[in-house]
C-alpha positions in Angstrom: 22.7 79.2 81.6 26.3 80.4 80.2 25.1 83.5 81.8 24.5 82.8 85.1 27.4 80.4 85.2 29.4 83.2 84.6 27.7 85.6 87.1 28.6 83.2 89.4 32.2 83.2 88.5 32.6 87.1 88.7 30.6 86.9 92.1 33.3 84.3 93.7 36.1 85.9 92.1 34.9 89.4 94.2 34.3 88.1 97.4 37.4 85.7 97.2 39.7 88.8 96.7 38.5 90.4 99.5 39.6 88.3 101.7 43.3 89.4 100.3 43.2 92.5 102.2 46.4 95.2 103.1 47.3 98.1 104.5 50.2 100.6 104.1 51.1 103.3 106.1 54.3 105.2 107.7 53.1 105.6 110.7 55.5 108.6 113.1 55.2 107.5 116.4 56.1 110.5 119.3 59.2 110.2 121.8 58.6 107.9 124.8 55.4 106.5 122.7 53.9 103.1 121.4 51.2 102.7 118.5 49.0 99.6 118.8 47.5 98.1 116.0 44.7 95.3 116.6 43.6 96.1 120.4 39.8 95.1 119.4 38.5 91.9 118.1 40.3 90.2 115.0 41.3 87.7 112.5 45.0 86.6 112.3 47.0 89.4 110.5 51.1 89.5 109.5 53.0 93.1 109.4 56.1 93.7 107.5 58.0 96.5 109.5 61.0 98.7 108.5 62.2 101.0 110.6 63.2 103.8 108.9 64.1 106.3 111.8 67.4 106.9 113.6 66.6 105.2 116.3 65.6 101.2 117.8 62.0 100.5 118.1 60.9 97.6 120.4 57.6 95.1 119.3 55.8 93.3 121.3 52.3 91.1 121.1 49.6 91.9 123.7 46.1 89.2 123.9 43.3 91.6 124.2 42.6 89.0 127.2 45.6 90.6 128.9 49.4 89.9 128.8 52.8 90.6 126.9 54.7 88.6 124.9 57.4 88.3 121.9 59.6 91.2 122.4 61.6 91.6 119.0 64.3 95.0 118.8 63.7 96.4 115.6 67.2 98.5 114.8 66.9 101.1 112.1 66.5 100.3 108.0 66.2 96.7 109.9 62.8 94.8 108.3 61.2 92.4 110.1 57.7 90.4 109.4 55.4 89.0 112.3 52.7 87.0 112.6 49.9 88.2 114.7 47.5 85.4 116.4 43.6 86.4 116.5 42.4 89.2 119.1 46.1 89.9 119.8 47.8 93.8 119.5 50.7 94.4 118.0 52.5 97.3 119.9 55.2 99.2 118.7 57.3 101.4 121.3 59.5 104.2 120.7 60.7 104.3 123.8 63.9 107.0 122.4 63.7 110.8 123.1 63.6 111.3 119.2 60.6 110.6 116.8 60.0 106.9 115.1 58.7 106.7 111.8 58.1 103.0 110.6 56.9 101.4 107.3 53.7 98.8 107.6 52.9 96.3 105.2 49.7 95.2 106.7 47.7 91.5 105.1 45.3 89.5 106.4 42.5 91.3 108.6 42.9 95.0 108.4 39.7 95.6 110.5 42.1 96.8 113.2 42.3 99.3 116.0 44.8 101.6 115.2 46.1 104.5 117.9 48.7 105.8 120.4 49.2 105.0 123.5 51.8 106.6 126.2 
Protein backbone atom coordinates (compact mmCIF):
# COMPACT_ATOMS: atom_id res chain seq x y z
CA UNK A 1 0.00 0.00 0.00
CA UNK A 2 3.07 2.34 1.09
CA UNK A 3 4.16 1.54 -2.31
CA UNK A 4 1.68 2.52 -4.44
CA UNK A 5 0.96 5.48 -2.27
CA UNK A 6 4.16 6.58 -3.09
CA UNK A 7 3.98 5.73 -6.86
CA UNK A 8 1.31 7.94 -6.87
CA UNK A 9 3.21 10.73 -5.29
CA UNK A 10 6.30 10.56 -7.78
CA UNK A 11 3.58 10.26 -10.72
CA UNK A 12 1.75 13.76 -9.57
CA UNK A 13 4.91 15.27 -8.69
CA UNK A 14 6.11 14.61 -12.74
CA UNK A 15 3.18 15.64 -14.46
CA UNK A 16 2.63 18.70 -12.05
CA UNK A 17 6.13 20.02 -13.05
CA UNK A 18 5.43 19.88 -16.38
CA UNK A 19 3.23 22.17 -16.43
CA UNK A 20 6.20 24.72 -15.16
CA UNK A 21 7.52 24.86 -18.55
CA UNK A 22 10.36 27.69 -20.07
CA UNK A 23 12.20 28.64 -22.77
CA UNK A 24 15.50 30.63 -23.31
CA UNK A 25 16.84 31.86 -26.24
CA UNK A 26 18.65 35.07 -27.87
CA UNK A 27 17.00 35.20 -30.61
CA UNK A 28 18.90 37.90 -33.69
CA UNK A 29 16.28 39.32 -35.48
CA UNK A 30 17.45 40.86 -39.35
CA UNK A 31 17.11 44.70 -40.20
CA UNK A 32 13.62 45.84 -41.12
CA UNK A 33 12.37 42.33 -39.56
CA UNK A 34 9.87 41.00 -36.81
CA UNK A 35 10.02 37.38 -35.05
CA UNK A 36 6.63 36.04 -33.84
CA UNK A 37 6.37 33.75 -31.19
CA UNK A 38 2.82 32.02 -30.55
CA UNK A 39 1.03 32.59 -34.11
CA UNK A 40 -0.71 28.93 -33.73
CA UNK A 41 -2.99 27.72 -31.04
CA UNK A 42 -1.98 28.23 -27.34
CA UNK A 43 -2.15 28.48 -23.63
CA UNK A 44 -1.49 31.86 -21.91
CA UNK A 45 2.38 32.38 -21.79
CA UNK A 46 4.59 35.59 -20.16
CA UNK A 47 8.14 36.57 -21.84
CA UNK A 48 10.74 38.49 -20.04
CA UNK A 49 12.59 40.55 -22.85
CA UNK A 50 15.97 42.41 -22.73
CA UNK A 51 17.09 44.04 -25.39
CA UNK A 52 20.51 43.71 -25.66
CA UNK A 53 21.22 45.42 -29.17
CA UNK A 54 22.04 49.00 -30.08
CA UNK A 55 19.04 49.74 -31.17
CA UNK A 56 14.88 50.14 -30.03
CA UNK A 57 12.78 47.15 -30.74
CA UNK A 58 8.91 47.63 -30.80
CA UNK A 59 6.33 44.69 -29.31
CA UNK A 60 3.18 44.19 -30.01
CA UNK A 61 0.30 41.37 -29.41
CA UNK A 62 -1.53 39.99 -32.53
CA UNK A 63 -5.04 37.38 -31.79
CA UNK A 64 -4.50 34.64 -34.25
CA UNK A 65 -8.33 35.80 -34.95
CA UNK A 66 -6.78 38.92 -36.45
CA UNK A 67 -5.76 42.39 -35.08
CA UNK A 68 -2.91 44.41 -33.24
CA UNK A 69 -2.68 45.56 -30.00
CA UNK A 70 -0.33 46.76 -26.96
CA UNK A 71 2.54 48.37 -28.63
CA UNK A 72 5.34 48.66 -25.84
CA UNK A 73 9.12 50.43 -27.15
CA UNK A 74 11.62 48.25 -25.90
CA UNK A 75 14.98 50.65 -25.75
CA UNK A 76 18.17 48.79 -25.44
CA UNK A 77 19.58 46.83 -22.00
CA UNK A 78 15.76 47.93 -21.27
CA UNK A 79 13.81 44.54 -19.75
CA UNK A 80 10.43 44.26 -19.92
CA UNK A 81 7.86 41.29 -19.00
CA UNK A 82 4.41 40.64 -20.81
CA UNK A 83 1.72 38.74 -20.44
CA UNK A 84 0.40 37.00 -23.46
CA UNK A 85 -3.51 36.03 -23.51
CA UNK A 86 -4.38 32.43 -25.22
CA UNK A 87 -4.06 32.05 -29.13
CA UNK A 88 -2.41 35.52 -29.17
CA UNK A 89 1.36 36.32 -31.04
CA UNK A 90 3.75 38.12 -29.62
CA UNK A 91 5.69 40.05 -32.32
CA UNK A 92 8.84 41.58 -31.98
CA UNK A 93 9.94 44.23 -34.84
CA UNK A 94 13.26 45.51 -35.50
CA UNK A 95 12.18 47.92 -37.57
CA UNK A 96 16.25 49.61 -37.50
CA UNK A 97 18.69 49.15 -40.47
CA UNK A 98 21.01 47.38 -37.91
CA UNK A 99 20.57 43.70 -36.49
CA UNK A 100 18.44 43.05 -33.00
CA UNK A 101 19.46 40.54 -30.76
CA UNK A 102 17.00 40.03 -27.69
CA UNK A 103 17.03 37.79 -24.61
CA UNK A 104 13.64 35.52 -23.96
CA UNK A 105 12.70 34.21 -20.80
CA UNK A 106 9.74 32.17 -21.97
CA UNK A 107 7.07 30.36 -18.99
CA UNK A 108 3.89 29.07 -19.33
CA UNK A 109 3.00 27.23 -22.65
CA UNK A 110 6.11 26.89 -24.74
CA UNK A 111 4.21 24.87 -27.51
CA UNK A 112 4.69 27.98 -29.71
CA UNK A 113 5.25 28.97 -33.22
CA UNK A 114 8.35 30.45 -33.46
CA UNK A 115 9.73 32.32 -36.98
CA UNK A 116 10.37 35.48 -38.99
CA UNK A 117 8.33 37.46 -40.68
CA UNK A 118 9.25 40.62 -43.02
Amino acid sequence: MKKNISIYAIIILITSCSMFKTVTSNTVISPQNSFVLGNNEHGSFTVKLKNVSKNDVVLHRAPITGGNHSYVTVKPTETVKVNVESNTALIIENKSNDTASVDLYIKGDTGLSMGYKK
